[in-house]
C-alpha positions as CSV (number, residue, x, y, z in Angstrom):
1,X,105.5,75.2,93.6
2,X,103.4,76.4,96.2
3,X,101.1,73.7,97.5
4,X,100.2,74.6,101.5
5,X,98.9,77.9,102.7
6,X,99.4,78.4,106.6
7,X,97.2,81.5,107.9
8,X,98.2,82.4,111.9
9,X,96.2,85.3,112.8
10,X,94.9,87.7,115.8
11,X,91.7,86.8,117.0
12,X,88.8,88.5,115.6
13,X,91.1,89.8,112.2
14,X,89.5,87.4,109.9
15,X,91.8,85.0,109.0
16,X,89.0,81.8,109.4
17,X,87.2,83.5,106.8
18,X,89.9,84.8,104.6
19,X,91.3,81.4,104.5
20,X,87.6,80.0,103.3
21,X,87.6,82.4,100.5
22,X,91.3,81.1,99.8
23,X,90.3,77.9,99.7
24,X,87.4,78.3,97.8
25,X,89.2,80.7,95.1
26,X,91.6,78.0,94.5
27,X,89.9,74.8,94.9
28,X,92.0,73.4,97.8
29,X,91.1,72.0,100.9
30,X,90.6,74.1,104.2
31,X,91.6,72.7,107.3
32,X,89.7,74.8,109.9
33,X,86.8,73.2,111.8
34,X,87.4,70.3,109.4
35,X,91.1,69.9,111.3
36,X,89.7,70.3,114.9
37,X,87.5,67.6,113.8
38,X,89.7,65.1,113.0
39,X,91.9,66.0,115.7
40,X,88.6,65.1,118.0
41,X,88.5,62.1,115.8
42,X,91.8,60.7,116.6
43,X,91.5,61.4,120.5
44,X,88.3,59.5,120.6
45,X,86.4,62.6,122.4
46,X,83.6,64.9,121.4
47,X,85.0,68.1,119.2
48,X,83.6,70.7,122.0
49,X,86.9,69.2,124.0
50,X,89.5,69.8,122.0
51,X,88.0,73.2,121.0
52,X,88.8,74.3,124.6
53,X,92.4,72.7,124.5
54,X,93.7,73.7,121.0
55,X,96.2,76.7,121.3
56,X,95.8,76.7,124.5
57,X,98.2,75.4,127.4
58,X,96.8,73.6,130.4
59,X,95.3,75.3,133.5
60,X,97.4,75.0,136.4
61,X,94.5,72.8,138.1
62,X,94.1,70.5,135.1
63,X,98.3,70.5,135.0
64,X,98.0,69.6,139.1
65,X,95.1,66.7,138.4
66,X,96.9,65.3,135.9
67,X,100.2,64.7,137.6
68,X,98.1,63.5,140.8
69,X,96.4,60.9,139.0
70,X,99.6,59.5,136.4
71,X,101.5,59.8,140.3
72,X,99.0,58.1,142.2
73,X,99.3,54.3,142.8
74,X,95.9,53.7,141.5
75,X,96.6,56.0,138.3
76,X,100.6,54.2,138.0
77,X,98.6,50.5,138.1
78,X,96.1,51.9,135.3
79,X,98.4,54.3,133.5
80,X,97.6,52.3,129.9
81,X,94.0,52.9,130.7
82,X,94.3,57.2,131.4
83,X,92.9,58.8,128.3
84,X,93.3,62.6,129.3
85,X,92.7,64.7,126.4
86,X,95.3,67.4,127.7
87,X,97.0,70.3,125.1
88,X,100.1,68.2,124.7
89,X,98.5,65.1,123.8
90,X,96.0,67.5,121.3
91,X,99.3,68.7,119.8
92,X,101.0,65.7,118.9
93,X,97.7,64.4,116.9
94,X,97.5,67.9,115.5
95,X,101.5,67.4,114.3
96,X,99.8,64.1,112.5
97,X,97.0,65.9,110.8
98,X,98.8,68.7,110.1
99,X,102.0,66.4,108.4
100,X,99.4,64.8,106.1
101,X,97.3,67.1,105.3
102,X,100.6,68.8,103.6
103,X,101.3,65.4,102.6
104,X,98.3,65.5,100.2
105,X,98.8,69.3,99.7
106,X,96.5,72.3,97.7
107,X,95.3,73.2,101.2
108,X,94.7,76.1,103.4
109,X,95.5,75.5,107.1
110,X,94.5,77.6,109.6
111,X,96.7,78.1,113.0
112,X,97.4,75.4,115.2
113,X,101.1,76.0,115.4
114,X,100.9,74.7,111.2
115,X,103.0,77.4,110.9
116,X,105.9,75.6,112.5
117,X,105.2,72.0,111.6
118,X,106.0,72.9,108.4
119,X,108.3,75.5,108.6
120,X,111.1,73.3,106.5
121,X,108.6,72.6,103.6
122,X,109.5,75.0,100.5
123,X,106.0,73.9,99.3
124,X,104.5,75.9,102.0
125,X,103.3,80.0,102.3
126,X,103.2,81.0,105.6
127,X,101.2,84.1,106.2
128,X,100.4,86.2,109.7
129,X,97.0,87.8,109.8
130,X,96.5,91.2,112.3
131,X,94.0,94.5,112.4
132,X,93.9,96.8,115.2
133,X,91.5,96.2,117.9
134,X,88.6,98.3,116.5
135,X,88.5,96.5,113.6
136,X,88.6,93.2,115.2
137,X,85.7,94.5,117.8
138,X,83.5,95.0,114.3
139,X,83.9,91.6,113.1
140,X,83.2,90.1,116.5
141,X,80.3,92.6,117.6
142,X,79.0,91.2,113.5
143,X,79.5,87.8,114.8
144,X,76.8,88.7,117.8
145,X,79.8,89.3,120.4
146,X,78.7,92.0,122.8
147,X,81.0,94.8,123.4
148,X,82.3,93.8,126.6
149,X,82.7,90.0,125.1
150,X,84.5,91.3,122.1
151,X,87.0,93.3,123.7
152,X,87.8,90.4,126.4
153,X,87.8,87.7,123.7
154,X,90.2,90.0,121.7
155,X,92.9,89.9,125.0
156,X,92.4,86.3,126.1
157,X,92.5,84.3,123.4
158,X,95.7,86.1,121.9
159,X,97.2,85.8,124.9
160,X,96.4,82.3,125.5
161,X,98.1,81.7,121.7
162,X,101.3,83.9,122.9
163,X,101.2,81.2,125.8
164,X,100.9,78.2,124.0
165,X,103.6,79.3,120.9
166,X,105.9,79.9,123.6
167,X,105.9,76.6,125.7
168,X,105.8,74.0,122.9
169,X,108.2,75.8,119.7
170,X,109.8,78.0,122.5
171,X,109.4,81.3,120.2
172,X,107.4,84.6,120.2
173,X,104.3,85.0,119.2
174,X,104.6,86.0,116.5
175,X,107.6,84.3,115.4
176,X,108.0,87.0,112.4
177,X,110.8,85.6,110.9
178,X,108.9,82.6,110.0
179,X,106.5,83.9,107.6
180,X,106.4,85.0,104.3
181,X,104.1,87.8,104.8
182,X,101.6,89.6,107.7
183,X,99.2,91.4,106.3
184,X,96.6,93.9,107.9
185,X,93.3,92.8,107.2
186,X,92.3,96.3,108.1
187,X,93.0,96.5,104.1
188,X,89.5,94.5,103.9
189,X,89.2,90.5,102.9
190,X,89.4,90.8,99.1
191,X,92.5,92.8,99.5
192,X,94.1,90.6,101.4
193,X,93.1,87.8,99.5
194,X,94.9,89.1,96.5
195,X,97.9,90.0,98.0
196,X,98.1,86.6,99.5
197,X,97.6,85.1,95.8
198,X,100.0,87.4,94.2
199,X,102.5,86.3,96.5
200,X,102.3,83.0,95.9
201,X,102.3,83.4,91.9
202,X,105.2,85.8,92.8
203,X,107.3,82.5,94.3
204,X,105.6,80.3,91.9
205,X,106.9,81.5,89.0
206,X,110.6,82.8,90.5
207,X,110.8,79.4,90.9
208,X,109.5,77.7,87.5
209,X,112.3,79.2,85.8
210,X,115.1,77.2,88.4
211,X,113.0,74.1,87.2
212,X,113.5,74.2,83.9
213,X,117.3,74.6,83.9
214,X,117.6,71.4,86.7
């Protein structure tokens, strides 16, 4: 039985707001801003922080200050005391959230390498979001992107999310052997939405009948 929906997707294709009307058409929980949230929770800094770090690696100059600082001999004396609110310390309370938030289950999770954290759990649907650039231009110039900002935000942030898929699960982004599904949201959101619920009935119910003969 299907109880977690991951959506990875491209920048600017949707997926934050195909994953809403998921959640809302099935009455789960979505773990969107609500997960970067209690990620900022847990690191005891504001949200805007961990919004800049989350599927992201570190810049070389943050990598560079950090190692100064835990090298130093002030920074070694009052190592216990450094609270630096770096990717890889984002990703292990995301790994946390993410692990009990499937825990509890009926959710919708959205990125954050959820995908992979969960990638062993049957109860889990793991779907890849894309469009092609002009598409994703439209929903970002809709947002009140300019052109120029659109097109850039379309390069950079993918490319920051190949970066960061690759350096902590060591795979391609995207890893398509991982997923159940990618869908082009091209197709528009209601389409999608359906396919992704027909899917999941689809492995629902290949599955009830395995239950009932155990």
């Amino acid at each position: 039985m299907i109880k977690i929906i991951t959506i990875e997707r491209e920048y600017g294709s949707g997926g934050g707001e195909i994953a809403k009307l998921l959640a809302t058409r099935l009455g789960w929980k979505l773990w969107d801003q609500l997960l970067t949230e209690e990620i900022a929770r847990l690191a005891n800094c504001p949200k805007a922080v961990v919004e800049v770090r989350e599927e992201r690696t570190d810049p070389l100059y943050y990598r560079l200050f950090k190692s100064f600082l835990r090298g130093s001999y002030e920074g070694s004396i009052n190592a216990h005391k450094l609270n630096l609110v770096d990717s890889e310390s984002i990703l292990k309370i995301t790994e946390q959230v993410v692990q009990h938030a499937a825990k509890k289950g009926n959710c919708v999770i959205v990125g954050r390498g959820s995908q992979h954290f969960l990638r062993n759990r049957p109860d889990t649907l793991r779907v890849f979001l894309y469009a092609p650039i002009e598409n994703k231009v439209r929903r970002l110039l809709a947002r009140g992107k300019t052109e120029n900002e659109a097109h850039q935000l379309v390069d950079t942030v993918d490319r920051e999310r190949v970066d960061f898929i690759q350096k902590y699960f060591h795979v391609e982004w995207p890893d398509r052997a991982i997923y159940h599904s990618m869908i082009n949201t091209a197709l528009g959101d209601e389409a999608v939405l359906h396919i992704i619920l027909d899917l999941m009935h689809t492995l629902d119910s290949k599955e009830a009948p395995n239950a009932a003969t155990a």
